[in-house]
C-alpha positions in Angstrom: -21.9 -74.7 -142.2 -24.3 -75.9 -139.9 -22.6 -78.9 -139.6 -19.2 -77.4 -138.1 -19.2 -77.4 -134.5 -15.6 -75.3 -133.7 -14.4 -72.4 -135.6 -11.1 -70.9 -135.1 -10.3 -67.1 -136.1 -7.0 -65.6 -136.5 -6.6 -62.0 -136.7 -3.4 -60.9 -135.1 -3.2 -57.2 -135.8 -4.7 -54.3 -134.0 -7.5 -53.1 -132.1 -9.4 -51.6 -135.4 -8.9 -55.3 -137.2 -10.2 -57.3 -134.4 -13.3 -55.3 -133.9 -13.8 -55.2 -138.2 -14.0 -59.1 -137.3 -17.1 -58.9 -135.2 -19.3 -58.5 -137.9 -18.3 -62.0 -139.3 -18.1 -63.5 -135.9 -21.7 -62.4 -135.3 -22.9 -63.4 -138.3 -21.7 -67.0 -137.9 -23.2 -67.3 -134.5 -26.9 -66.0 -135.4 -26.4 -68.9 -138.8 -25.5 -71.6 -136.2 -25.9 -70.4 -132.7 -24.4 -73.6 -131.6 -20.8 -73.2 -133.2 -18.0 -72.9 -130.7 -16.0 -69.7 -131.9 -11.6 -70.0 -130.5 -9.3 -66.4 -131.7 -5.8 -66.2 -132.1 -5.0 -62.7 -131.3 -2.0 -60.9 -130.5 -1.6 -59.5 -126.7 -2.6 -56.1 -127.1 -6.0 -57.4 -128.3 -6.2 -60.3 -125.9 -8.9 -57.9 -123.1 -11.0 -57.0 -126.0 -11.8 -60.6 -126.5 -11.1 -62.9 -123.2 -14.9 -62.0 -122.5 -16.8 -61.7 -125.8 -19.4 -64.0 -125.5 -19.6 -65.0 -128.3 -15.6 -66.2 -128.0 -14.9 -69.8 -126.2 -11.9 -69.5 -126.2 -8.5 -67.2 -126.7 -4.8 -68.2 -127.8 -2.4 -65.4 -127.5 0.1 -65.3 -130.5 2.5 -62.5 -130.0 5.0 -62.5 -132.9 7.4 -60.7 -131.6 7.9 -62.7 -128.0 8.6 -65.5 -130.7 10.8 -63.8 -132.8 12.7 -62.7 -129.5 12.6 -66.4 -127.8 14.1 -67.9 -131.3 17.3 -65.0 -131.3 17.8 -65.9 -127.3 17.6 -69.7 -127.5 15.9 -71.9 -130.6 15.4 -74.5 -128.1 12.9 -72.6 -126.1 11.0 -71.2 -129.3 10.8 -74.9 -130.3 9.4 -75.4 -126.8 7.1 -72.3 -126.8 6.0 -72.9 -130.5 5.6 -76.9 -129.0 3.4 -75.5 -126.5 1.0 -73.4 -128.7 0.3 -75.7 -130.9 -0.2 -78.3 -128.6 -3.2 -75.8 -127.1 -4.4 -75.2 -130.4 -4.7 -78.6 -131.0 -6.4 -79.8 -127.9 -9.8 -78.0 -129.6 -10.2 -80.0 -132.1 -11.6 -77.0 -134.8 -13.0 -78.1 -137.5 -11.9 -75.0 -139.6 -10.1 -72.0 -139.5 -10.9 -68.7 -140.9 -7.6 -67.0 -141.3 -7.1 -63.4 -141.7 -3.8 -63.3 -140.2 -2.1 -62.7 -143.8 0.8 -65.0 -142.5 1.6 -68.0 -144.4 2.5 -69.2 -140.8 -1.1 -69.1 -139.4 -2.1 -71.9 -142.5 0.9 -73.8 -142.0 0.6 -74.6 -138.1 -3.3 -75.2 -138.8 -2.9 -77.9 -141.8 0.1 -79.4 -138.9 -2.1 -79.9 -136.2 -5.2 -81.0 -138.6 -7.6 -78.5 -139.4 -9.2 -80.1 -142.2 -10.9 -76.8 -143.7 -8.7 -73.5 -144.2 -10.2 -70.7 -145.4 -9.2 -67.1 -145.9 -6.9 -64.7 -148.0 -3.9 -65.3 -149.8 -1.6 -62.2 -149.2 1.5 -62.4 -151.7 1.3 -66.2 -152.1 1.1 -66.7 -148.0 -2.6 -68.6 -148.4 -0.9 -71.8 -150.5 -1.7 -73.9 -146.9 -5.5 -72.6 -147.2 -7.8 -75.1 -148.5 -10.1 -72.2 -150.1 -8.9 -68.8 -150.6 -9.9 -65.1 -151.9 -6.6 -63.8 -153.9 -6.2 -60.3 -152.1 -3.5 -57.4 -153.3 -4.6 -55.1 -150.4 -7.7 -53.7 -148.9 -9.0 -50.9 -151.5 -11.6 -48.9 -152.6 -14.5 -50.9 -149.8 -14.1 -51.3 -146.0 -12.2 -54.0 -144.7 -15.1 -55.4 -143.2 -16.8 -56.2 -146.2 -13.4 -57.7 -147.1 -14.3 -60.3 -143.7 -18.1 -60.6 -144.6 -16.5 -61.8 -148.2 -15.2 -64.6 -147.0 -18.9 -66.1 -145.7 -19.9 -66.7 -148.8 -17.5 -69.5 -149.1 -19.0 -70.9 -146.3 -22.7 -70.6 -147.1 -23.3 -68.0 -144.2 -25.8 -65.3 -144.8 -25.0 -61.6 -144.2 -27.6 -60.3 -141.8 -25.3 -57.7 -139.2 -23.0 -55.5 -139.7 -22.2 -53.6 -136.9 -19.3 -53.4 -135.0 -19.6 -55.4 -131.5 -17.8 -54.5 -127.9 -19.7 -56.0 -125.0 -19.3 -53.4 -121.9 -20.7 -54.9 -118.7 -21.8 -52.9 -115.6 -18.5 -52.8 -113.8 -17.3 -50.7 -116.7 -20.2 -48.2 -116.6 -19.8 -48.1 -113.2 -16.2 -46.7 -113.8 -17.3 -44.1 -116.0 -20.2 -42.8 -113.8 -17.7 -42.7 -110.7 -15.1 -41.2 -112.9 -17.6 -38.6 -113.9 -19.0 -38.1 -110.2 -15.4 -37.7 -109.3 -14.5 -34.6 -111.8 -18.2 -32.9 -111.3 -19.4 -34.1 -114.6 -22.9 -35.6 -115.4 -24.6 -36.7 -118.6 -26.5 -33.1 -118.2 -23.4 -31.8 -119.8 -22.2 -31.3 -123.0 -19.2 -33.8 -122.8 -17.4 -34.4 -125.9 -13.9 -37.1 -125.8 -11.2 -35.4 -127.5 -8.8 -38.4 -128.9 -4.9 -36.4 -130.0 -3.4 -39.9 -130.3 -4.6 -42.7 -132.5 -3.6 -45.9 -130.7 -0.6 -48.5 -131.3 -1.3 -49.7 -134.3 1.9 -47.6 -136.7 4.6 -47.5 -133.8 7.1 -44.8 -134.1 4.7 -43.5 -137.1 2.1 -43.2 -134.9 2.4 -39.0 -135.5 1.5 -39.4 -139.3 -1.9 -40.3 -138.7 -2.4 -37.4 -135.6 -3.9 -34.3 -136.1 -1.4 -31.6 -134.9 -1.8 -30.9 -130.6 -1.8 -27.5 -131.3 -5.4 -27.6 -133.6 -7.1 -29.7 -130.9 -6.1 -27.3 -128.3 -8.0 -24.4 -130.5 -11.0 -26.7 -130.9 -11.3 -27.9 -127.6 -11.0 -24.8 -126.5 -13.7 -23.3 -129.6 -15.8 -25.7 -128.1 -15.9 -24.7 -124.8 -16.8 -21.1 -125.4 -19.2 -21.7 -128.5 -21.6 -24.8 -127.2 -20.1 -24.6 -123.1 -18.9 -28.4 -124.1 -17.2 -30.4 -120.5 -14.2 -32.0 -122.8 -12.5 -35.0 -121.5 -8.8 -35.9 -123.1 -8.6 -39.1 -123.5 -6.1 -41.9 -125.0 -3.6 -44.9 -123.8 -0.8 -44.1 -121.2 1.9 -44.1 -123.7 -0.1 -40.9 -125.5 -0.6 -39.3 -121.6 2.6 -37.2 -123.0 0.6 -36.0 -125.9 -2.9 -35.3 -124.3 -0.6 -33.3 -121.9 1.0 -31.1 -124.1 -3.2 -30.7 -125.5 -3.8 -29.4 -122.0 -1.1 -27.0 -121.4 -2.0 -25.4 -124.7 -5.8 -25.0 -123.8 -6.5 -21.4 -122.1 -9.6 -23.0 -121.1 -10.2 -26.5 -118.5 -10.4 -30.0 -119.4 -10.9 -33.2 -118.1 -7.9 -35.9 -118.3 -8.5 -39.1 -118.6 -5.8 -40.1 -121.2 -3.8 -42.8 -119.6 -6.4 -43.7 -117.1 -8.5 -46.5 -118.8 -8.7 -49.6 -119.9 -9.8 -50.4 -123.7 -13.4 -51.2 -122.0 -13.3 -48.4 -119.9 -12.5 -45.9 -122.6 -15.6 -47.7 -124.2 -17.7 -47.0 -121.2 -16.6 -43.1 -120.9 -16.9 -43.0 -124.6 -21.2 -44.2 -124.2 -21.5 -41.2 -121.7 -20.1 -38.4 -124.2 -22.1 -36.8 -126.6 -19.7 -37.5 -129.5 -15.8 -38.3 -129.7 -13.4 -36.5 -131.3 -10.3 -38.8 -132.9 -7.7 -39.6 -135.2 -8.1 -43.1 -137.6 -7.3 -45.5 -135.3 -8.0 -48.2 -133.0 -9.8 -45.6 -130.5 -12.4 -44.8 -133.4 -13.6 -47.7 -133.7 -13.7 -48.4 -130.2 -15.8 -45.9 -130.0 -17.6 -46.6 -133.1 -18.4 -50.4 -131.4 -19.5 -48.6 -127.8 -22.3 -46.6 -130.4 -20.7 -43.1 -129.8 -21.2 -41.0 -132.4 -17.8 -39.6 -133.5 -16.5 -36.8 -135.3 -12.8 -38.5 -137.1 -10.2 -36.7 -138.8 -8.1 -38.8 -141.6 -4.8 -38.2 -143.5 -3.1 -40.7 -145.4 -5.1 -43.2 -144.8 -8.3 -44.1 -146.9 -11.6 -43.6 -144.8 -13.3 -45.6 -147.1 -11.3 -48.4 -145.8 -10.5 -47.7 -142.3 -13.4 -45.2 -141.6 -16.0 -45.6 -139.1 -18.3 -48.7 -140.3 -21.3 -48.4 -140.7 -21.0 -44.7 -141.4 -24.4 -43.1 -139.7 -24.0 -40.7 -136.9 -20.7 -40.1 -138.0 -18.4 -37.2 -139.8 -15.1 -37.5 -141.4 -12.6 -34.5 -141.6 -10.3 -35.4 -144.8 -8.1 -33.1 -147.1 -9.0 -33.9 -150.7 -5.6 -33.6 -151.8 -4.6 -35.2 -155.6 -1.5 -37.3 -152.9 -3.9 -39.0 -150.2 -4.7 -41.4 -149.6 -0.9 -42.4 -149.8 -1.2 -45.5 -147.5 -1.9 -48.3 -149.7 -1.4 -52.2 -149.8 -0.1 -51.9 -146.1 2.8 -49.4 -147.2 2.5 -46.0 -146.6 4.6 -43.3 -149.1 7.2 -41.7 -147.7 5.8 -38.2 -147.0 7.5 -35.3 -144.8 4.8 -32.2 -145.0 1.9 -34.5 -144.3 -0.3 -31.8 -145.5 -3.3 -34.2 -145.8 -3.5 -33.3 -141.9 -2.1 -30.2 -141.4 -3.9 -28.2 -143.8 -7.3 -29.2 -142.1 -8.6 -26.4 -140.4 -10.2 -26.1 -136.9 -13.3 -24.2 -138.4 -13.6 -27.7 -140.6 -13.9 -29.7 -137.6 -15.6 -27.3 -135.8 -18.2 -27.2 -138.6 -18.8 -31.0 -138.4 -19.1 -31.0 -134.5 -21.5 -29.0 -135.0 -23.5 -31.2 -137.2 -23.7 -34.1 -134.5 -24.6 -31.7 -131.6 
């Protein structure tokens, strides 16, 4: 190990996967502090990383501007792809650590001559890695561990394991003018309220999210029992969803949904006194800003995807004989999701209370 000098990553899914990567990335770096670190990402992730520093350097690989370039005109994919790969190249890494589960990622690093290609091998895709960890899905451990496995094949010793966001003092700036602005201060009670759950299932985004209509009761329960300031808070595309949150509140809250960037959600997140969410990318954003969260999980398994480490944080989930139904990537085709809505306000409540 100590002899490699450049080491790419690529991890092109979601918020949640990139941040379960900065265990292994800081764990490299304390091994061999002198190791250049490159990431292929996808776009959505790109801000999280462009000023990590412990990251040189970032390639955006967005699959689906690809996909869409190849439909319109093969020639400009061929000069896109071209293009890419030519960056890529220019680096010079000495080996890749691909968690990508795409046979593609392997195939375009053996091309442009990454001698050493480790990672997993995902339905056959890992036959261009040079070493490889057979994997069927990620079960019954959290996927970080899954990542930290994967430094034993390159002789790397396991010292951290918490979850790294870097939020510089323009971003707490933000949140202290943003609280200034709606006559907050960290003399309140402030508690984030999450409704959404970030990008990461698309249109299925709503089988993961606790019904509006239980937040509004515990927001509002919150209010009344522990005179909590609660701030609702999420990406613009869920500003529809924290707003519905709000008109069902008989008491006041704060919006902020729709109004941050991922670092400045981090930032706002420091100041509460714990977050309310869904599983999601938002979790463990504020899991990596060291908020202390209260999370509420339906089909998917918190063992898994839960907040990582676990201290100074509560998990809400339904232990129903059916959950947790999303498995090997795939989740079962469910219409009652009762994993979620049988989960009581008083049960969240309950664990709020915990924390404060």
């Amino acid at each position: 190990m100590k002899s490699l000098q450049k080491i790419l990553i690529a991890n092109i899914f979601g918020i949640g996967d990139v941040l379960f990567t900065t265990p292994l990335i800081a764990n490299i770096k304390a091994h061999n502090p002198q190791v250049q670190i490159g990431y292929i990402c996808n776009r959505r992730t790109e801000s999280l990383l462009a000023n990590h520093p412990k990251i040189n350097r970032v390639f955006v690989y967005e699959r689906d501007e690809f996909n869409r370039l190849y439909k319109e005109s093969k020639f400009r994919f061929l000069k896109k792809t071209q293009e890419f790969l030519s960056d890529v190249k220019k680096e010079q890494y000495d080996m890749l650590i691909d968690i990508s589960l795409s046979g593609f990622i392997g195939f375009f690093a053996s091309v442009i001559g990454i001698k050493r290609r480790i990672g997993f091998d995902y339905k056959q895709r890992g036959r261009f890695l040079t070493e490889r960890i057979v994997l069927k899905g990620y079960e019954n451990k959290h996927v970080v561990e899954y990542y930290l496995d994967l430094l034993e094949l390159i002789d790397v010793p396991i010292k951290h394991k918490q979850l790294e966001l870097f939020i510089d003092d323009h971003h707490r700036n933000w949140a202290d003018e943003f609280l200034r602005a709606n006559h907050l201060n960290e003399r309140d009670v402030l508690i984030g309220v999450v409704p959404g759950g970030g990008a990461s299932w698309g249109k299925d985004a709503n089988f993961k999210r606790w019904p509006a209509a239980k937040y509004a009761k515990l927001a509002d329960k919150l209010i009344e029992n522990t005179h909590a300031k609660i701030i609702l808070m999420g990406d613009s595309r869920e500003e529809e969803l924290c707003r519905s949150v709000e008109k069902l509140m008989t008491q006041d809250a704060v919006m902020a949904c729709g109004q941050t960037t991922i670092h400045q959600f981090a930032a706002l997140a420091q100041r509460c006194r714990l977050m309310i969410v869904n599983d999601g990318g938002p979790l463990h954003i504020a899991v990596a800003a060291q908020a202390r969260t209260v999370s509420i999980f339906g089909p998917v398994d918190e063992r898994v995807y839960g907040p990582y480490p676990s201290q100074n944080h509560r998990i809400v989930a339904r232990p129903l004989a059916c959950r947790p139904c999303y498995r090997q990537f795939r989740r079962a085709s469910c219409d009652h999701v009762s994993c979620l809505n049988l989960i009581e306000v008083d049960e969240v409540f309950e664990k709020v209370k915990e924390i404060l």
